[in-house]
ROTI-347086 format. One record per atom (N, C-alpha, C): atom name; y, x, z; residue number from 1; residue in one letter. Coordinates in steps of 0.05 Angstrom, whole numbers, plus 5000, padded with zeros to 4 digits. Atoms other than C-alpha are relative to their C-alpha. Example, Ala and Ser with C-alpha at 12.3 -4.5 7.8 and 13.67 -1.06 7.14 Angstrom:
2
<atom:N | v:4976 | u:5018 | w:5000 | nr:1 | rest:A>
<atom:CA | v:4910 | u:5246 | w:5156 | nr:1 | rest:A>
<atom:C | v:5024 | u:5018 | w:5000 | nr:1 | rest:A>
<atom:N | v:4976 | u:4984 | w:4999 | nr:2 | rest:S>
<atom:CA | v:4979 | u:5273 | w:5143 | nr:2 | rest:S>
<atom:C | v:5022 | u:4985 | w:5014 | nr:2 | rest:S>
END
This chain:
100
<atom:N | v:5004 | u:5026 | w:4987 | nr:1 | rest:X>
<atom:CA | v:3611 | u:8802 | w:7678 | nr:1 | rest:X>
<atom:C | v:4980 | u:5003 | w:5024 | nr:1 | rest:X>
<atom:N | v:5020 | u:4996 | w:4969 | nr:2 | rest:X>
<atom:CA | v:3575 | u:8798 | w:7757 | nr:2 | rest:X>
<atom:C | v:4999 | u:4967 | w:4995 | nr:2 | rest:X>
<atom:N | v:5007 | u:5018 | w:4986 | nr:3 | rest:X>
<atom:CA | v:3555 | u:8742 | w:7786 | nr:3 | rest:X>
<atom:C | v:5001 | u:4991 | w:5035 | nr:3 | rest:X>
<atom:N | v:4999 | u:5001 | w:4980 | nr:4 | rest:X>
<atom:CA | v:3567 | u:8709 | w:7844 | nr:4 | rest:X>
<atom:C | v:4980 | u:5000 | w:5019 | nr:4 | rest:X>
<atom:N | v:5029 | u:4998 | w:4977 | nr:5 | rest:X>
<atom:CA | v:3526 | u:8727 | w:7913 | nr:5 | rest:X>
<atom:C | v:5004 | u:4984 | w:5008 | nr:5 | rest:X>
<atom:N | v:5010 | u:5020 | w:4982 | nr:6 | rest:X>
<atom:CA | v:3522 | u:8661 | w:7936 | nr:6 | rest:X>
<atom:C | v:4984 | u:4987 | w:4980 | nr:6 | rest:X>
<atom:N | v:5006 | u:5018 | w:5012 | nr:7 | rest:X>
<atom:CA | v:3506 | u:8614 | w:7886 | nr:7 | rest:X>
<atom:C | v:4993 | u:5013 | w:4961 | nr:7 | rest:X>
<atom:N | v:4999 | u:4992 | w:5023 | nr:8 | rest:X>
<atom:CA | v:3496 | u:8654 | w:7818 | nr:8 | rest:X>
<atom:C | v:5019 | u:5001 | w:4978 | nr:8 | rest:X>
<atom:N | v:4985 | u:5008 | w:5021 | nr:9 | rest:X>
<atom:CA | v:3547 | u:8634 | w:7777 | nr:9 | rest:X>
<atom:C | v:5017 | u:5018 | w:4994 | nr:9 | rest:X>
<atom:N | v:4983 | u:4975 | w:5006 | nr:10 | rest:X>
<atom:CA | v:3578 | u:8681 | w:7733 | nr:10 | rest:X>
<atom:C | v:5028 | u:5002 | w:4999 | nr:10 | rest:X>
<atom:N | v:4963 | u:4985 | w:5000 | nr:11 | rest:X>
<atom:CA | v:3644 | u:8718 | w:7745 | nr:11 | rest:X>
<atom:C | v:5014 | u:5016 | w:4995 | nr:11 | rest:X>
<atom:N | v:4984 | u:4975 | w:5012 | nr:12 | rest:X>
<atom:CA | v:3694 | u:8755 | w:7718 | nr:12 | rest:X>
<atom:C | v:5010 | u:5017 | w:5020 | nr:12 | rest:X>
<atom:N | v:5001 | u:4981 | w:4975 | nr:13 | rest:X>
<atom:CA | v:3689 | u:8816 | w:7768 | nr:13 | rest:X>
<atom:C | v:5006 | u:4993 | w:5018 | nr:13 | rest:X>
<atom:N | v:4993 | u:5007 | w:4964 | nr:14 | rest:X>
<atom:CA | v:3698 | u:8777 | w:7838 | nr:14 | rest:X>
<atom:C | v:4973 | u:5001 | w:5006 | nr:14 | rest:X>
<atom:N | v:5020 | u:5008 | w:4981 | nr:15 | rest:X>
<atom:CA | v:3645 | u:8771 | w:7883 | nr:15 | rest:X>
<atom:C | v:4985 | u:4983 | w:4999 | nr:15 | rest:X>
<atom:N | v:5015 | u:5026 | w:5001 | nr:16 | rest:X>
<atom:CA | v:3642 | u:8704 | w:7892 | nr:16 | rest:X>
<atom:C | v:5015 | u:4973 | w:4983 | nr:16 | rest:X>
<atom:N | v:4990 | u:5022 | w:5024 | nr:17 | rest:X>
<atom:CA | v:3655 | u:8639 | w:7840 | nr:17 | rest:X>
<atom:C | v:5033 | u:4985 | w:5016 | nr:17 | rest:X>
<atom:N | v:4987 | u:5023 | w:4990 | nr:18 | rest:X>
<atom:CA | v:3705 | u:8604 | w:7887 | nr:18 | rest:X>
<atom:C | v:5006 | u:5006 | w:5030 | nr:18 | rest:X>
<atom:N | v:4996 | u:5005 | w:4971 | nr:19 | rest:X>
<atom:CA | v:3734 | u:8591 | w:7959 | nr:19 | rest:X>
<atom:C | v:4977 | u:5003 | w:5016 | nr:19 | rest:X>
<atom:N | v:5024 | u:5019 | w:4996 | nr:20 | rest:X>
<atom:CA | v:3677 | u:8552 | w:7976 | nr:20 | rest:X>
<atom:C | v:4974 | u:5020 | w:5009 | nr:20 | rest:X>
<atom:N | v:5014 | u:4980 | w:4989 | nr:21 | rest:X>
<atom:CA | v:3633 | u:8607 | w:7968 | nr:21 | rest:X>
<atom:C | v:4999 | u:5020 | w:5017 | nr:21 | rest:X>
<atom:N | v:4983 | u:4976 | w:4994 | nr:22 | rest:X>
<atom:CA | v:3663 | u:8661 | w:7994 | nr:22 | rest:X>
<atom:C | v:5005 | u:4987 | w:5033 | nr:22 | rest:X>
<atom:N | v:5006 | u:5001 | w:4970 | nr:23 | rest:X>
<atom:CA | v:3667 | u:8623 | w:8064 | nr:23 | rest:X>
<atom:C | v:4973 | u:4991 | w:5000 | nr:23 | rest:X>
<atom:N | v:5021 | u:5016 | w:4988 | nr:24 | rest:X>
<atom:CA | v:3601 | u:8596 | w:8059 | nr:24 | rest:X>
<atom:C | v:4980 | u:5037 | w:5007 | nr:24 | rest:X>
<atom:N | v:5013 | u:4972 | w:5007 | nr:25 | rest:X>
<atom:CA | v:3578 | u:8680 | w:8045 | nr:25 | rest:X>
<atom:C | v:5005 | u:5005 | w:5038 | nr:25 | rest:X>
<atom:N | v:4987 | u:4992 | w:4975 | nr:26 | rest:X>
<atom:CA | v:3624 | u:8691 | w:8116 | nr:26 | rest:X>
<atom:C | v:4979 | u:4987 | w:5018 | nr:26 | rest:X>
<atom:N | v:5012 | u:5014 | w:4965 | nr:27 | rest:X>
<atom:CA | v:3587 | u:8635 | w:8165 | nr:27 | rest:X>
<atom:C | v:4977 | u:5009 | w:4993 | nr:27 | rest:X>
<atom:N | v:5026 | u:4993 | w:5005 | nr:28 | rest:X>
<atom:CA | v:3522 | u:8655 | w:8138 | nr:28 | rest:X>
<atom:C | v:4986 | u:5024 | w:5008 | nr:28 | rest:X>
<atom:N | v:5004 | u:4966 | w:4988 | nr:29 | rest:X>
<atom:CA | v:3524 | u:8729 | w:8153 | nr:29 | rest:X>
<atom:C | v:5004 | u:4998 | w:5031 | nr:29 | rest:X>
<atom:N | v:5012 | u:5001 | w:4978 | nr:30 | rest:X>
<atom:CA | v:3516 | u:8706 | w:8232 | nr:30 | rest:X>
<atom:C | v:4999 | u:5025 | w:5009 | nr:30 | rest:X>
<atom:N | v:5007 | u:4974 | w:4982 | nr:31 | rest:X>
<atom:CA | v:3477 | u:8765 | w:8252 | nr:31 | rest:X>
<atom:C | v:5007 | u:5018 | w:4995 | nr:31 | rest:X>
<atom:N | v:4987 | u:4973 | w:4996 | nr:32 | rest:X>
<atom:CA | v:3506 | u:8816 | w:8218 | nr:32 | rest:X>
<atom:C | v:5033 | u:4995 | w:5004 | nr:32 | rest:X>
<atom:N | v:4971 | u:5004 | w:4988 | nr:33 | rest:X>
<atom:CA | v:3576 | u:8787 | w:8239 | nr:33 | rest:X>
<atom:C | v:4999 | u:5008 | w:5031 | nr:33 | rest:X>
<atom:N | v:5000 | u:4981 | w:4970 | nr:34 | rest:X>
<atom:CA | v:3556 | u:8809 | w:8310 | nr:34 | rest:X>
<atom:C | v:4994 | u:5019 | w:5010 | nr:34 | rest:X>
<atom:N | v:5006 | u:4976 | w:5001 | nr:35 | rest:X>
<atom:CA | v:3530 | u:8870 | w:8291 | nr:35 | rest:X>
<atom:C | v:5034 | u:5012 | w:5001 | nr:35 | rest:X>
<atom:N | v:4968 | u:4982 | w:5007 | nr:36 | rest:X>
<atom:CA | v:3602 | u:8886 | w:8267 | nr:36 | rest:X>
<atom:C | v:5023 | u:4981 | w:5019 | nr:36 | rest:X>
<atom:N | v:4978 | u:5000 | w:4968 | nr:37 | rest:X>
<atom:CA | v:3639 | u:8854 | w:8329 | nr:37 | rest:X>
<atom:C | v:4984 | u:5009 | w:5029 | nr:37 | rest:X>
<atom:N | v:5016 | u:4979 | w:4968 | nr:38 | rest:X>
<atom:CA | v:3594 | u:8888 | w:8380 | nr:38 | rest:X>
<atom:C | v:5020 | u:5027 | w:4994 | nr:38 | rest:X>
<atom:N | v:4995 | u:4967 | w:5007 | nr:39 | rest:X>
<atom:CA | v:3617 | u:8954 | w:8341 | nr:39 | rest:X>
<atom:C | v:5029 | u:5001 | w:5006 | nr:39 | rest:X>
<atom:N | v:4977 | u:4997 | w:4996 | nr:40 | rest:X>
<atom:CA | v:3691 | u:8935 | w:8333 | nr:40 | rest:X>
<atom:C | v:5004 | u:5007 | w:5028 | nr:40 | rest:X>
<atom:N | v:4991 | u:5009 | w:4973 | nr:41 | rest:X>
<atom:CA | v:3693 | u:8911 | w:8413 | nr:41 | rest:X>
<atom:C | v:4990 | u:5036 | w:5005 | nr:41 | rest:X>
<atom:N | v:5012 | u:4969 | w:4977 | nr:42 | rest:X>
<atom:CA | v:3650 | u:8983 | w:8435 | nr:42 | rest:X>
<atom:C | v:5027 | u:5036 | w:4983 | nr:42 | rest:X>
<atom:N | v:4981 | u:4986 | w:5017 | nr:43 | rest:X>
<atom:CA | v:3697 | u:9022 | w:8375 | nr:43 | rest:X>
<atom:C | v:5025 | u:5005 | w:5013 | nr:43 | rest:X>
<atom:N | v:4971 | u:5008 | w:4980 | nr:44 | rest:X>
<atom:CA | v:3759 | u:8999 | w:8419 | nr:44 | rest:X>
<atom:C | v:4992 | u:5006 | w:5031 | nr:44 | rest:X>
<atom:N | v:5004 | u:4991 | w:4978 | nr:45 | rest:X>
<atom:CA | v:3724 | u:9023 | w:8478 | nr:45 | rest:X>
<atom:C | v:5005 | u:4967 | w:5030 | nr:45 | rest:X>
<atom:N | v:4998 | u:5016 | w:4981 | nr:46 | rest:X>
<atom:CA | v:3725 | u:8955 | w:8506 | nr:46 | rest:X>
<atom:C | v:5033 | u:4983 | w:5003 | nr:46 | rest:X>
<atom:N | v:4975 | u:5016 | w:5002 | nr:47 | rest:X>
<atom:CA | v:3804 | u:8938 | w:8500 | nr:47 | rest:X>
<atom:C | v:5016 | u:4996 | w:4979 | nr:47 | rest:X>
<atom:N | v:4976 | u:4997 | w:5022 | nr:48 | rest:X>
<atom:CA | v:3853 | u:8913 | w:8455 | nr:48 | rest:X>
<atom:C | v:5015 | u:5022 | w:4990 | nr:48 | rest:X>
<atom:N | v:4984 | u:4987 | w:5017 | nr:49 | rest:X>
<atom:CA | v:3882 | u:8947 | w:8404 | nr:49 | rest:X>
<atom:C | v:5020 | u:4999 | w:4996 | nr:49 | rest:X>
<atom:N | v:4967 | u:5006 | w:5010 | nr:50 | rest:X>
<atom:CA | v:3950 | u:8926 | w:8400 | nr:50 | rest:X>
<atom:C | v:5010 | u:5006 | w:5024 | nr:50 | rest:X>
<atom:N | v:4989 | u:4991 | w:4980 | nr:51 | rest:X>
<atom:CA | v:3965 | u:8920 | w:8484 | nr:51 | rest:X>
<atom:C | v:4980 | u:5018 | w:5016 | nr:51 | rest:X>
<atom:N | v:5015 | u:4983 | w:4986 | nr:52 | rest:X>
<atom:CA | v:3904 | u:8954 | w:8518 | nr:52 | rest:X>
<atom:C | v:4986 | u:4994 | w:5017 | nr:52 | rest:X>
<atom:N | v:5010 | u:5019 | w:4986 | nr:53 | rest:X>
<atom:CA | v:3883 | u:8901 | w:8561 | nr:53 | rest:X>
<atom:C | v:4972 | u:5000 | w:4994 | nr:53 | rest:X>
<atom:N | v:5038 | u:5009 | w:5003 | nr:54 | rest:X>
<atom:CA | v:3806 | u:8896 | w:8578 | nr:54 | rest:X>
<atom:C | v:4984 | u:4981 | w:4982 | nr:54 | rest:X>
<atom:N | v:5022 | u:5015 | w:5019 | nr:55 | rest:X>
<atom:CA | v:3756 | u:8860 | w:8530 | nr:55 | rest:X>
<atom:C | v:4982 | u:4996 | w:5022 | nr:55 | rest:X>
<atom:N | v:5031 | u:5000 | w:4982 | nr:56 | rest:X>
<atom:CA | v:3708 | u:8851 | w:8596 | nr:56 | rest:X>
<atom:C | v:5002 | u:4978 | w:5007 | nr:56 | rest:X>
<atom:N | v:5024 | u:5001 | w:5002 | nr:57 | rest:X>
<atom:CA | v:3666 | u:8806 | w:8591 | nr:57 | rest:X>
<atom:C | v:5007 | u:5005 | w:4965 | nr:57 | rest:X>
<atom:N | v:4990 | u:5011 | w:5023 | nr:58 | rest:X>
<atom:CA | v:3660 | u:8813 | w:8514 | nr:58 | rest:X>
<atom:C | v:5005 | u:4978 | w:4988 | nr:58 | rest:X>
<atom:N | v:4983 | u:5024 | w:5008 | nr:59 | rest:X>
<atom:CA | v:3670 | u:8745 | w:8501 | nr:59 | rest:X>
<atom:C | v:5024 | u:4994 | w:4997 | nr:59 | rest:X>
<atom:N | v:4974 | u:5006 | w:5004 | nr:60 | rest:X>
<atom:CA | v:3738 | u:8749 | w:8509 | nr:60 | rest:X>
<atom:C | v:5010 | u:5024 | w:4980 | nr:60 | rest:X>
<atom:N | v:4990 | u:4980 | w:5022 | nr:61 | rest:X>
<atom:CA | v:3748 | u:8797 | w:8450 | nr:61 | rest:X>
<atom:C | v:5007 | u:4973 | w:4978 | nr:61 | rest:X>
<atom:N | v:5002 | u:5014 | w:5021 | nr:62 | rest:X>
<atom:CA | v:3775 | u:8766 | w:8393 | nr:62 | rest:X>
<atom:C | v:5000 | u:5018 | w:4977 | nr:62 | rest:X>
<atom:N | v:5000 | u:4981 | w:5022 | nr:63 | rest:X>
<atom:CA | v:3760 | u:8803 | w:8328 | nr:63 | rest:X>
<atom:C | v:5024 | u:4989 | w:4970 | nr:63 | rest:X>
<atom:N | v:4983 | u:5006 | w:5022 | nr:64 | rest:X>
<atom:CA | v:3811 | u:8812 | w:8275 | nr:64 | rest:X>
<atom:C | v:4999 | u:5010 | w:4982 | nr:64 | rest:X>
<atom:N | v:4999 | u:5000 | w:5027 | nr:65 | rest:X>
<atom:CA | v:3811 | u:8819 | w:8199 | nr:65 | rest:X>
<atom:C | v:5026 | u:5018 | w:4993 | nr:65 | rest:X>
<atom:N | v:4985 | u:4988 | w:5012 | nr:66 | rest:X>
<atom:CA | v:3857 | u:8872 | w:8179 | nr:66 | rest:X>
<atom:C | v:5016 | u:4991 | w:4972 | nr:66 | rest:X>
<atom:N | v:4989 | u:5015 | w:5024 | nr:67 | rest:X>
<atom:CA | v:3863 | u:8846 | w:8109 | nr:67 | rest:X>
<atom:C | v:4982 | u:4978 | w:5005 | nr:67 | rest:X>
<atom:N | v:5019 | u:5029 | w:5000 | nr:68 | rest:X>
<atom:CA | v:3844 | u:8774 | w:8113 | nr:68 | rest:X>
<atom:C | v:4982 | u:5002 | w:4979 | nr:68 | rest:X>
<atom:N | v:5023 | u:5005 | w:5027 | nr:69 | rest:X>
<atom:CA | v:3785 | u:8746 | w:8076 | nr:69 | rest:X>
<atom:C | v:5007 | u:4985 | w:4979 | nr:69 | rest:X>
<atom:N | v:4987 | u:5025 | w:5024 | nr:70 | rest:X>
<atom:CA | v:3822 | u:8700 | w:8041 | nr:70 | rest:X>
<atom:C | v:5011 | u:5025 | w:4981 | nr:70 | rest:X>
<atom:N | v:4982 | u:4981 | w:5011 | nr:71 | rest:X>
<atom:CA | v:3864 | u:8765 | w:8012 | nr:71 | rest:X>
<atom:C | v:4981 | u:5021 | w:4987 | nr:71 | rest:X>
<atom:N | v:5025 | u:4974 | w:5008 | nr:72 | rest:X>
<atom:CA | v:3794 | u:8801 | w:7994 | nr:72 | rest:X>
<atom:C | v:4994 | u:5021 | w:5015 | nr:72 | rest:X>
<atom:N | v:5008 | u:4976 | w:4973 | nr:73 | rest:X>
<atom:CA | v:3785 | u:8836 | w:8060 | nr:73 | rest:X>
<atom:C | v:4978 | u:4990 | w:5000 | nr:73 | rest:X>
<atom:N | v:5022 | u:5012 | w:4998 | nr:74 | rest:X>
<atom:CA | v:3718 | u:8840 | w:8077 | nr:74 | rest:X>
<atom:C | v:4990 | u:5008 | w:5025 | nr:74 | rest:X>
<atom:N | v:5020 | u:4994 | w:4976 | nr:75 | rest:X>
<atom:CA | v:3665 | u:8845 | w:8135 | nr:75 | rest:X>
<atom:C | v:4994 | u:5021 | w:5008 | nr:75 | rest:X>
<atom:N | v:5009 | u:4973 | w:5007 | nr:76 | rest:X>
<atom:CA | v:3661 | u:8912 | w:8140 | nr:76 | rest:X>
<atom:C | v:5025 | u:5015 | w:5027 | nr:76 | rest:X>
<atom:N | v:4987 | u:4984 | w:4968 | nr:77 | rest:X>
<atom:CA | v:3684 | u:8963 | w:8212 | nr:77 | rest:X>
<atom:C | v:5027 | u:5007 | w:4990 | nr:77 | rest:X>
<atom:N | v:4978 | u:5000 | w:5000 | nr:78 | rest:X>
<atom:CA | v:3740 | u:8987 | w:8179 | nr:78 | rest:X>
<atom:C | v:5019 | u:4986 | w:4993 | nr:78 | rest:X>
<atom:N | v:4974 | u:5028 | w:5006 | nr:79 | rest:X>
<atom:CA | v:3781 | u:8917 | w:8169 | nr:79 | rest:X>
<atom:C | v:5001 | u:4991 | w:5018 | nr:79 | rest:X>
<atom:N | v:5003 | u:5016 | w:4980 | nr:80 | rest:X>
<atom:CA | v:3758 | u:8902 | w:8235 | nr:80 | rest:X>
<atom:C | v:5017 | u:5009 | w:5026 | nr:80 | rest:X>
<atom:N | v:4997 | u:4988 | w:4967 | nr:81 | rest:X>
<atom:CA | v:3793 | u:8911 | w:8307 | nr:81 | rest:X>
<atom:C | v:5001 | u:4978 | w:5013 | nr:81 | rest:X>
<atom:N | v:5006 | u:5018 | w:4984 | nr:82 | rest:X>
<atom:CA | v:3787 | u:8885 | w:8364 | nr:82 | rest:X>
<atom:C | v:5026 | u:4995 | w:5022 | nr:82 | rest:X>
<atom:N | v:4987 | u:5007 | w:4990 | nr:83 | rest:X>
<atom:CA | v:3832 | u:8846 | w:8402 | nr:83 | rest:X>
<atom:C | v:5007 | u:4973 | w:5023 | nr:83 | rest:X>
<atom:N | v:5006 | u:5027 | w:4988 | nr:84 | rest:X>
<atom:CA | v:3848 | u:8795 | w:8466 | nr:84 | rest:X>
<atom:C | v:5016 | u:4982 | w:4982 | nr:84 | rest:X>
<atom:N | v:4996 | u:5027 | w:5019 | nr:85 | rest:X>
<atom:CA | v:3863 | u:8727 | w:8444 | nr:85 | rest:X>
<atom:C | v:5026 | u:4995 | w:5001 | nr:85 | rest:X>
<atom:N | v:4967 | u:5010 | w:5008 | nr:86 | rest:X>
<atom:CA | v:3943 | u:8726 | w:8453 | nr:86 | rest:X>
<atom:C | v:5009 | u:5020 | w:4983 | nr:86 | rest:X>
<atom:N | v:4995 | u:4981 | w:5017 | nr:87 | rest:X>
<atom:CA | v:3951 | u:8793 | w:8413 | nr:87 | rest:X>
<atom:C | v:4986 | u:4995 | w:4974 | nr:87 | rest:X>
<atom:N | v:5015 | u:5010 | w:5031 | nr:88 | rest:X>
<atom:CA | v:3900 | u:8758 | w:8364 | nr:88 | rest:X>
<atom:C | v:5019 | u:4974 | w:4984 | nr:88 | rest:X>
<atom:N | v:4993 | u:5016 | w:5018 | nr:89 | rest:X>
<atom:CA | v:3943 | u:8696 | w:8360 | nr:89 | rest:X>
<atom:C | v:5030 | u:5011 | w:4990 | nr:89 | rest:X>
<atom:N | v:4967 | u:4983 | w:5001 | nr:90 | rest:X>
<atom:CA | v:4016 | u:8740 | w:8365 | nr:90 | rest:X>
<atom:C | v:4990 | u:5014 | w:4961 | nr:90 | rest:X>
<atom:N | v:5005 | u:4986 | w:5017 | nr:91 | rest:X>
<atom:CA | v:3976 | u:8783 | w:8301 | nr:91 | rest:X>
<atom:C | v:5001 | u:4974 | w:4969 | nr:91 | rest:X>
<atom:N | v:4996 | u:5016 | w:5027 | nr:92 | rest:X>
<atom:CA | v:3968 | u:8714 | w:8259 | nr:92 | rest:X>
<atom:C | v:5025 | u:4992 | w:4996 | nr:92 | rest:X>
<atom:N | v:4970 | u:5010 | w:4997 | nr:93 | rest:X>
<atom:CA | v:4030 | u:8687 | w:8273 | nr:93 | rest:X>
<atom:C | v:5029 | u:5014 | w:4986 | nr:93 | rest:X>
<atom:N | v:4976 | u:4987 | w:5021 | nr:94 | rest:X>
<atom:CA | v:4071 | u:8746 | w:8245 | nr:94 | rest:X>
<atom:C | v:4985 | u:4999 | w:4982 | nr:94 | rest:X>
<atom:N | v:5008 | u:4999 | w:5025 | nr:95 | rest:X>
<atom:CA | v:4021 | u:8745 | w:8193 | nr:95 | rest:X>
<atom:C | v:5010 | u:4968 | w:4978 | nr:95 | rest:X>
<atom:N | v:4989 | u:5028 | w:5013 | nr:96 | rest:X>
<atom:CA | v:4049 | u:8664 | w:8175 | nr:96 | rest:X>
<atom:C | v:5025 | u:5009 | w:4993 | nr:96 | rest:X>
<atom:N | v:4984 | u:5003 | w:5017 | nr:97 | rest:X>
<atom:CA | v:4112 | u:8690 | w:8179 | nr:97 | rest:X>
<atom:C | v:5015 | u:5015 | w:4981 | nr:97 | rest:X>
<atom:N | v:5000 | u:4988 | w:5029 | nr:98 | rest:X>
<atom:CA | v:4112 | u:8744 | w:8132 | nr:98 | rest:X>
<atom:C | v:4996 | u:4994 | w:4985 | nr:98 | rest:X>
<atom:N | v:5005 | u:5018 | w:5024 | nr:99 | rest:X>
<atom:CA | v:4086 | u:8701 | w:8082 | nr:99 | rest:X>
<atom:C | v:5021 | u:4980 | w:4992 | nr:99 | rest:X>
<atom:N | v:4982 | u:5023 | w:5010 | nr:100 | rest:X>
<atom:CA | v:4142 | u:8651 | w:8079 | nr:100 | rest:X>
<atom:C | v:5008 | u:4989 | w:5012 | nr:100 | rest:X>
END
């Protein structure tokens, strides 16, 4: 039996108790969420991963989740790449319609 890292409540080996938690763990981690999209964006040398297209300024990077979080992917460089924002929304988009 663990417990969950947000809120304590014990669990049968997950992480975290619930949804709920489990994004509240995500918006909370802030600064080290920009630790690990600085890395992705400089990892990618600055461009997309999918067409190749510049990331400059980084702002226009969008970072993407390899295995979603919802799916038990986590925060972590290698789930991460980096990508502009129409190859980010082209990447969810087949990911909707693989699902159903």
């Amino acid at each position: 039996m663990t417990s969950c890292k947000v809120c304590s409540t014990p669990t049968a080996n997950t992480v975290y108790c619930s949804e709920k938690c489990h994004i509240a763990a995500y918006r909370t981690g802030n600064m080290q969420w920009e630790v690990l999209r600085d890395f992705a964006i400089r990892k990618a040398n600055c461009c997309c991963q999918h067409c190749g297209k510049s990331l400059l300024p980084p702002a226009k990077a969008s970072i993407h989740h390899i295995k979603p979080l919802q799916d038990d992917g986590e925060n972590i460089d290698s789930n991460l790449i980096a990508l502009c924002p129409s190859c980010h929304r082209q990447a969810h988009l087949y990911r909707g319609a693989d699902n159903g």
